[in-house]
C-alpha positions as CSV (number, residue, x, y, z in Angstrom):
1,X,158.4,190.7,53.8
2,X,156.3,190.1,56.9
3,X,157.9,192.6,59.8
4,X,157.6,192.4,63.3
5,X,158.1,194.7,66.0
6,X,156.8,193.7,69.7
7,X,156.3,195.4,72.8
8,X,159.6,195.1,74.9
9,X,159.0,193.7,77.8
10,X,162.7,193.9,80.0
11,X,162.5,195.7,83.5
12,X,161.0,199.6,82.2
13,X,162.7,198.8,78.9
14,X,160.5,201.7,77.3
15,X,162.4,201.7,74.1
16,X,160.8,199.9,70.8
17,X,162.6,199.1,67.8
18,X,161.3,200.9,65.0
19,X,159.9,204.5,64.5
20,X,156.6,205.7,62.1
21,X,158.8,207.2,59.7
22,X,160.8,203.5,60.1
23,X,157.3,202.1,59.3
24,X,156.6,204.6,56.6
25,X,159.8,203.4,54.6
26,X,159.4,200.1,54.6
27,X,155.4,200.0,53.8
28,X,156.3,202.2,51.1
29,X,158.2,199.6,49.4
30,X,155.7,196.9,49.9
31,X,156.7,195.2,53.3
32,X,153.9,194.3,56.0
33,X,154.6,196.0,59.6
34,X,152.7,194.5,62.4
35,X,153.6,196.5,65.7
36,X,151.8,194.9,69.0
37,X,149.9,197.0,70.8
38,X,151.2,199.9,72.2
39,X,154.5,198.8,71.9
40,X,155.7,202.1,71.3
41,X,153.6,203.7,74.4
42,X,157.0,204.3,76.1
43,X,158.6,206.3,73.3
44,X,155.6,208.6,72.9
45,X,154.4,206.9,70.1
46,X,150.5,205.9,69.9
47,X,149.3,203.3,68.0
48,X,147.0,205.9,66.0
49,X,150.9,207.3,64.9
50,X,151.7,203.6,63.7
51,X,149.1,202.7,61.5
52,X,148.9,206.7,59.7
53,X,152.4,205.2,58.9
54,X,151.1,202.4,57.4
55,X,151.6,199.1,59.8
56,X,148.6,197.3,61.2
57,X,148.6,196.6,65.1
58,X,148.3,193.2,66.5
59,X,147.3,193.0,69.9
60,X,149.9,190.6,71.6
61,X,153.6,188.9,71.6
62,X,152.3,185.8,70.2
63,X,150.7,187.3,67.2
64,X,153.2,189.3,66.5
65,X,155.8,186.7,66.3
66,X,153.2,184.2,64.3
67,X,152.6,186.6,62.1
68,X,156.3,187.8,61.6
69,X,159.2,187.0,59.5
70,X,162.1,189.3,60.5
71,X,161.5,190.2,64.2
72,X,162.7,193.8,65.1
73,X,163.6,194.0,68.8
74,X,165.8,196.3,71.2
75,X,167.1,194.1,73.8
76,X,167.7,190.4,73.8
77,X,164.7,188.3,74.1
78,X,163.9,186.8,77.4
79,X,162.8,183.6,78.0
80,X,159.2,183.4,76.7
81,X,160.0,185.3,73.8
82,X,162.6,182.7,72.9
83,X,160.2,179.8,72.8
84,X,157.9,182.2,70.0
85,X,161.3,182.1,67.7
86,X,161.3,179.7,64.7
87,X,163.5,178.8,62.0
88,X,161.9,180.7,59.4
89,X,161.9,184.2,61.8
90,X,165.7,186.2,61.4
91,X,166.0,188.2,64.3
92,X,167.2,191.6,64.7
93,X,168.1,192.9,67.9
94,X,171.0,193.8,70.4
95,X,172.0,190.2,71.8
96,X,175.2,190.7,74.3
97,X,175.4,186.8,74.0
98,X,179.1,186.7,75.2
99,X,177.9,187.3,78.6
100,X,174.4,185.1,78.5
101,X,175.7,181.4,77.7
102,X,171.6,179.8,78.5
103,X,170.2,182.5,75.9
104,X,172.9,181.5,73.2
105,X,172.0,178.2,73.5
106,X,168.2,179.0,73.7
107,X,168.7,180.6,70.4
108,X,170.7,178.2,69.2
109,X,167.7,175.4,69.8
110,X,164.8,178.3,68.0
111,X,166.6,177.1,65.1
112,X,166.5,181.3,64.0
113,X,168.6,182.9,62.6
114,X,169.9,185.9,65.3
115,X,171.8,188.8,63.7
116,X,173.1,191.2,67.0
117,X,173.5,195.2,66.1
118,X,176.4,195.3,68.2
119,X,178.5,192.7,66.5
120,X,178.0,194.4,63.0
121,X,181.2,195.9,61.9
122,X,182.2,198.4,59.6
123,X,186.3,197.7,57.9
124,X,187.7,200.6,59.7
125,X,186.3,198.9,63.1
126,X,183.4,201.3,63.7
127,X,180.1,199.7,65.1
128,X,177.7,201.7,63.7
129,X,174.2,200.3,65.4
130,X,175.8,200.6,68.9
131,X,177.4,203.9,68.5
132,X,174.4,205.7,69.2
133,X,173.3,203.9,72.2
134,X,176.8,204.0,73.5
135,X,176.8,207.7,72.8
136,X,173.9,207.9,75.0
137,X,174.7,205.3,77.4
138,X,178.0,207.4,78.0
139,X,176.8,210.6,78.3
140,X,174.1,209.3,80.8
141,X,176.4,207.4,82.9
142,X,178.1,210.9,84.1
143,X,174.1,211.9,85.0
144,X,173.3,208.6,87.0
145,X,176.9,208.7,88.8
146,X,176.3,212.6,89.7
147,X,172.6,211.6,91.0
148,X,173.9,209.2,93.1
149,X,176.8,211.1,94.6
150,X,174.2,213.4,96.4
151,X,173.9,212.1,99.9
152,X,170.4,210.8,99.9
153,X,171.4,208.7,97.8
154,X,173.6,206.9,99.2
155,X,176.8,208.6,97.7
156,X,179.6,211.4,99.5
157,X,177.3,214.2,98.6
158,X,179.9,215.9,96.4
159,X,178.8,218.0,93.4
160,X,180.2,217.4,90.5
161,X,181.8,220.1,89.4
162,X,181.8,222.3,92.9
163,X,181.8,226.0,93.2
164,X,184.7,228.6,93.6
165,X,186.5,227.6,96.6
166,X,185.7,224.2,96.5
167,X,187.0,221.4,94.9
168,X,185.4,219.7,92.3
169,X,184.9,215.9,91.9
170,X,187.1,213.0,90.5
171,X,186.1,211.4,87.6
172,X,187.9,208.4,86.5
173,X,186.8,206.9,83.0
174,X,188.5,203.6,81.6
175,X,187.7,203.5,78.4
176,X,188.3,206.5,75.5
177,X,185.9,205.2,72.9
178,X,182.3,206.2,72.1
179,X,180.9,205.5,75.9
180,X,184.1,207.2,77.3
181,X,184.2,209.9,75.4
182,X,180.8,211.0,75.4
183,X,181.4,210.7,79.2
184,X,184.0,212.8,79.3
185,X,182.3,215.6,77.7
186,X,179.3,215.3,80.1
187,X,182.2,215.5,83.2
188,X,184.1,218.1,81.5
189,X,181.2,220.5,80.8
190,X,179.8,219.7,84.5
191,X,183.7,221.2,85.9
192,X,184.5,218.4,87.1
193,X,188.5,217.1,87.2
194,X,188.3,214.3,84.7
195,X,190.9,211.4,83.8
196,X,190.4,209.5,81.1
197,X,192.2,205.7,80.7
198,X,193.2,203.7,77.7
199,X,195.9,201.4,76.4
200,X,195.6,203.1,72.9
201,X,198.3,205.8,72.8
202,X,197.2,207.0,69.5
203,X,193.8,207.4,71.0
204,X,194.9,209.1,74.2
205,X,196.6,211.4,71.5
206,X,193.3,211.9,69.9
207,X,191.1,212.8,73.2
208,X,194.4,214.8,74.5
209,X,194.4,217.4,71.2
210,X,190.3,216.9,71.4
211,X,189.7,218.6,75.1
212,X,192.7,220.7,74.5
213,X,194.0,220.3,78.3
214,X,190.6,220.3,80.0
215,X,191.1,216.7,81.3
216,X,193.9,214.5,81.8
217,X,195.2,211.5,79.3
218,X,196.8,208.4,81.5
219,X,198.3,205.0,79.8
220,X,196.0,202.7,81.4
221,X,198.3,199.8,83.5
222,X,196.7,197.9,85.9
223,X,198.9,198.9,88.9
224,X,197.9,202.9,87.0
225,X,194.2,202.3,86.9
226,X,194.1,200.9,90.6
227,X,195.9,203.7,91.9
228,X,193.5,206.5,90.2
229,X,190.2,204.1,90.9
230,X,190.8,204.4,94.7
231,X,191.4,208.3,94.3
232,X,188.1,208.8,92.3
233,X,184.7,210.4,93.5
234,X,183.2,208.8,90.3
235,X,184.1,205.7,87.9
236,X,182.6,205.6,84.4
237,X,183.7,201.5,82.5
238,X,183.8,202.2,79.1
239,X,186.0,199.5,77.7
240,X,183.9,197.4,74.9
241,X,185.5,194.4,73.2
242,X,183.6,193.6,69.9
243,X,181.8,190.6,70.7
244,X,183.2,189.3,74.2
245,X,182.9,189.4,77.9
246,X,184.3,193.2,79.2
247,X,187.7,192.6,81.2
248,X,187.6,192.2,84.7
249,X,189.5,196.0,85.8
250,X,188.3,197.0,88.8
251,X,188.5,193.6,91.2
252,X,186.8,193.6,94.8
253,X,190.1,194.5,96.6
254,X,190.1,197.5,94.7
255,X,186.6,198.6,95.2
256,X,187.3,198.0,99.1
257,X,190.1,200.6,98.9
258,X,187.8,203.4,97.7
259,X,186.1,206.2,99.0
260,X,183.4,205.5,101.1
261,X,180.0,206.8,99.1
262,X,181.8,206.9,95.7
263,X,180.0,205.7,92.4
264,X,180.6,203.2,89.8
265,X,178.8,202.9,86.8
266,X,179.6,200.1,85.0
267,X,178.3,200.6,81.4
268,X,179.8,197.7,79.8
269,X,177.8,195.5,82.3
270,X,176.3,193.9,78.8
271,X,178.9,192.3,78.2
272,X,179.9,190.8,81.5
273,X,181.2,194.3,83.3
274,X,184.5,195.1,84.5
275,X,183.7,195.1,88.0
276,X,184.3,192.0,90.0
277,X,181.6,189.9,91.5
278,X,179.0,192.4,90.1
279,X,176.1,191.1,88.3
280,X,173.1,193.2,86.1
281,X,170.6,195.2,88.0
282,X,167.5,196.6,86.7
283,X,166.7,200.6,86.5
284,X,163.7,199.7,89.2
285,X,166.8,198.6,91.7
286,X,170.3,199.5,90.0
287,X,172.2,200.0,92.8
288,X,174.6,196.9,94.4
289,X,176.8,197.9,97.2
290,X,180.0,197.0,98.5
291,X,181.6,197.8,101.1
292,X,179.6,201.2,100.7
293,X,180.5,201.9,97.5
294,X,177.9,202.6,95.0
295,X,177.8,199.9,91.8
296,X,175.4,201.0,89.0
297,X,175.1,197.9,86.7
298,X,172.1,198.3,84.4
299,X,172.2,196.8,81.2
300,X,170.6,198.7,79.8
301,X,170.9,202.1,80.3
302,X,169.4,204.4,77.1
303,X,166.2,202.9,78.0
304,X,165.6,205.5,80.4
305,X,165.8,208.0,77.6
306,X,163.6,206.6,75.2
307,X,162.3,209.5,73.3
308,X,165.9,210.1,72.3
309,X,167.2,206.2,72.1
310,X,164.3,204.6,70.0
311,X,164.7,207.8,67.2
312,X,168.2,207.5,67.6
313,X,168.6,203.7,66.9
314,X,166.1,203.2,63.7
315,X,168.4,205.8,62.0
316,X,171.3,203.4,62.9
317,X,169.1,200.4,62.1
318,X,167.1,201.6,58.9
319,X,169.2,200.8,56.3
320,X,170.4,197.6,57.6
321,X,166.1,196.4,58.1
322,X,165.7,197.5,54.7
323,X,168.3,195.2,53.2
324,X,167.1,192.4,55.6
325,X,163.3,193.0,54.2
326,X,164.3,193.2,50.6
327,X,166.3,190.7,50.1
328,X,165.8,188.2,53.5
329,X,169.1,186.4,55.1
330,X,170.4,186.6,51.5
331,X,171.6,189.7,52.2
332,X,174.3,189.0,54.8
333,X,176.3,187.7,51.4
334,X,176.5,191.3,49.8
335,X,177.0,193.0,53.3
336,X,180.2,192.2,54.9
337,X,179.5,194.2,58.2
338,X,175.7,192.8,58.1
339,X,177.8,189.3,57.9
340,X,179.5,190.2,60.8
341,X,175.9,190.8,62.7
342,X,175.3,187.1,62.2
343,X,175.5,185.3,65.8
344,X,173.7,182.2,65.5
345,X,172.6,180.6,62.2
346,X,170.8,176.7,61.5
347,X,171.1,175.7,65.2
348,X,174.9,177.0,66.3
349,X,177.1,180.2,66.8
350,X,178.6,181.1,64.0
351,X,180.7,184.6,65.4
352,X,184.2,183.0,66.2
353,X,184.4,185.9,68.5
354,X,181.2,185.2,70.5
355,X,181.6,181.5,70.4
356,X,184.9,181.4,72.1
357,X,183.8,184.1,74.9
358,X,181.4,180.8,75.6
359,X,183.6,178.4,75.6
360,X,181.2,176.8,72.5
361,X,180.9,175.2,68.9
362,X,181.4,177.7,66.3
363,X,180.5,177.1,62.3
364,X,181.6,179.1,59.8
365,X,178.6,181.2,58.0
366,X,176.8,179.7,55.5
């Protein structure tokens, strides 16, 4: 098969989709790789490393995608990219379509066929291609909200975990999954007093025997969550629905009630975010402000790691590309979870899921 990996081309979206020792095992079993040029630039890879692995560099998007019939991306493609997709490409990327209703349906019209890594689904419910990112993405979130408590920055100038005779900081995380627990170790290790929120008793169980006592477990209610929300220095959302829009949790009368100079970040701003009113920013301006309260809503957060994120998500992705190259959409029918990737398929949604988040037409998987 004919792969494709192009330069991403978000707001400093430095990540790329596929490693040299990604390249190296597909070349090896007779696939073509065609990376654009310097596509991996921002993960400290060099063209040079690229083609010693075996692909063959093409120097723009166009190419790439003419060239190309599974299309390995990061991130979502934006507009332009969109009108390069066509039927005969299967795209492989993270999607977030329950929040983007115009980019489902400009997939939808590419006539492509669009699997998401964040819809694919193990049985015991574990999302194996956005673990890693969310791994990242949570403990980062506890390193952007502490950078943007100092006070040139806008925030209380309170340190994290403060210094004998001094109180530390209050960290409130809603969400115990992957994002909020990775969070939690990053505000735990830093000292600082960390609660941790989730509907899930068997999960707060989990998180209470894991940190042994060094933060505090709390059945999240809404009344429960407002109350420790107004209290906090810090706010990590965490809570991830498999396929649809985040929950609305924190709401604007809530966020006026807060500390003046406290920090949100709302990592599950890819899906819609839980904060009220709050729409994506980009990591060149990530900040929105209300009422002076700090709201970090960048979609994409493990973007400004990418040295760790791009190694990180081809040994998620590997095996699943592999499949994809060997044996082309066919493979979704051996691969429940890989079925599960499947968003849109011969012109319409076909993830019930995603399809009712959009208020659209859904058809079953063929």
């Amino acid at each position: 098969m004919k792969i494709g990996v192009p330069k991403e081309i978000l707001d400093q979206e430095y990540r790329v989709a596929l490693t040299p020792a990604g390249v190296f095992a597909l070349t090896d079993q007779g696939h073509k790789v065609y990376i654009e040029n310097n596509a991996g630039l921002g993960s400290s890879i060099s063209n040079d490393d690229y083609v010693a692995a075996g692909a063959q560099i093409l120097k723009d998007l166009q190419e790439v995608f003419s060239s190309s019939e599974l299309i390995l991306k990061v991130k979502q493609p934006l507009e332009n990219e969109c009108k390069l997709l066509k039927p005969n490409h299967l795209l492989f990327t993270y999607l977030h379509l329950a929040a983007d209703k115009n980019l489902a349906s400009n997939l939808c019209k590419s006539g492509a066929t669009c699997i998401a890594y964040e819809t694919i689904e193990l049985p015991n419910g574990a999302l194996p291609l956005l673990t890693p990112m969310s791994e990242i993405a949570g403990r980062m979130s506890v390193q952007i909200g502490a950078h943007h408590l100092e006070k040139f920055f806008g925030g209380r100038g309170i340190l994290l975990g403060g210094v004998p005779g001094v109180e530390p900081a209050s960290v409130v995380i809603i969400g115990g999954g992957t994002v909020g627990i990775n969070a939690a170790k990053m505000a735990v290790g830093l000292g600082a007093k960390v609660v941790i929120l989730d509907n899930n008793l068997n999960r707060l169980r989990e998180l209470d025997d894991y940190f042994n006592g060094r933060l505090q477990t709390v059945y999240s209610t809404q009344h429960k969550l407002a109350e420790l929300v107004q209290k906090a220095d810090l706010v990590v959302t965490a809570v991830l629905v498999a396929g649809a829009k985040a929950p609305r949790l924190i709401t604007k009368d809530v966020i006026l009630k807060m500390k003046a100079g406290s920090v949100v970040v709302d990592v599950a701003i890819d899906q819609g975010g839980c904060v009220e009113g709050v729409k994506p920013t980009k990591h060149s301006s990530p900040i929105t402000k209300i009422n002076d309260v700090s709201i970090y809503a960048v979609p994409n957060i493990p973007g400004a790691v990418p040295i760790t994120s791009t190694s990180a998500l081809t040994n998620a992705t590997l095996p699943y590309v592999l499949k994809l190259a060997n044996y082309g959409y066919k493979a979704v029918y051996d691969d429940l979870p890989l079925a599960k990737g499947v968003n849109v398929h011969n012109g319409t949604l076909v993830h019930e899921v995603v399809a009712h988040a959009l208020e659209m037409e859904c058809s079953s998987l063929k």
